[in-house]
N, C-alpha and C positions, 0 to 999 in steps of 0.2 A: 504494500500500500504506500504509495508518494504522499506524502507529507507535505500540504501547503501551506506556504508561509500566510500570514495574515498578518494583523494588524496587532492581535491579541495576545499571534504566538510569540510575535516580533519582541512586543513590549514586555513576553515572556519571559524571553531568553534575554535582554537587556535587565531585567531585573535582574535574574541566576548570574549572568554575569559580574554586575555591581556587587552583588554579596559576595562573591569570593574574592573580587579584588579587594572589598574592604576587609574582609577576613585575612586574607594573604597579606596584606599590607600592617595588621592588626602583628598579627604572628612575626612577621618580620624584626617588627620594632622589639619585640619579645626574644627575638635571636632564637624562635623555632625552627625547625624544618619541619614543615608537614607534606604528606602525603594529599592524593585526591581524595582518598578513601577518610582518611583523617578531617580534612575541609569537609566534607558534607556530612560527616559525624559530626564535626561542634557546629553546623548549621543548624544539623535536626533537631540539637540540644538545645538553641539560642531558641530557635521556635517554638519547643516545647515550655522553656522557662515562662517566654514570652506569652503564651497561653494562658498559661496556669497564673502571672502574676494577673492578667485579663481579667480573668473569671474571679477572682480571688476583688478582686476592686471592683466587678460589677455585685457582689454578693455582698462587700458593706456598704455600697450607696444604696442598692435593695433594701439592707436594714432601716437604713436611715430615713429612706424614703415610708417604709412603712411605719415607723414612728411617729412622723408627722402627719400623715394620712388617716 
């Protein structure tokens, strides 16, 4: 199956790419070497963090909100 580019996929793959160059550039300054496999390990993690602090902050304003409600 050929894979069209779109506008979507485009803005896709410019995203994936912006994270790992900031990721790469992050590690650098750190005097890591990391691998590919390593870069999209601590991305999956960064997202996962980033999740959970999400939900974790949508669930005290919820409180909040239901006390004044």
């Amino acid at each position: 199956m050929k894979h069209e580019v779109t506008e979507q996929s485009s803005c896709f793959f410019y995203f994936n790419s912006h994270e790992r160059f900031k990721i790469e550039e992050v590690l650098n300054e750190m005097k890591l070497n990391a691998s590919e496999s390593d870069i999209e390990i601590l991305k999956q993690v960064c997202a996962a963090v980033s999740k959970r602090a999400a939900r974790l902050a949508a669930g005290g304003l919820a409180t909040i909100v239901k006390v004044f409600i």
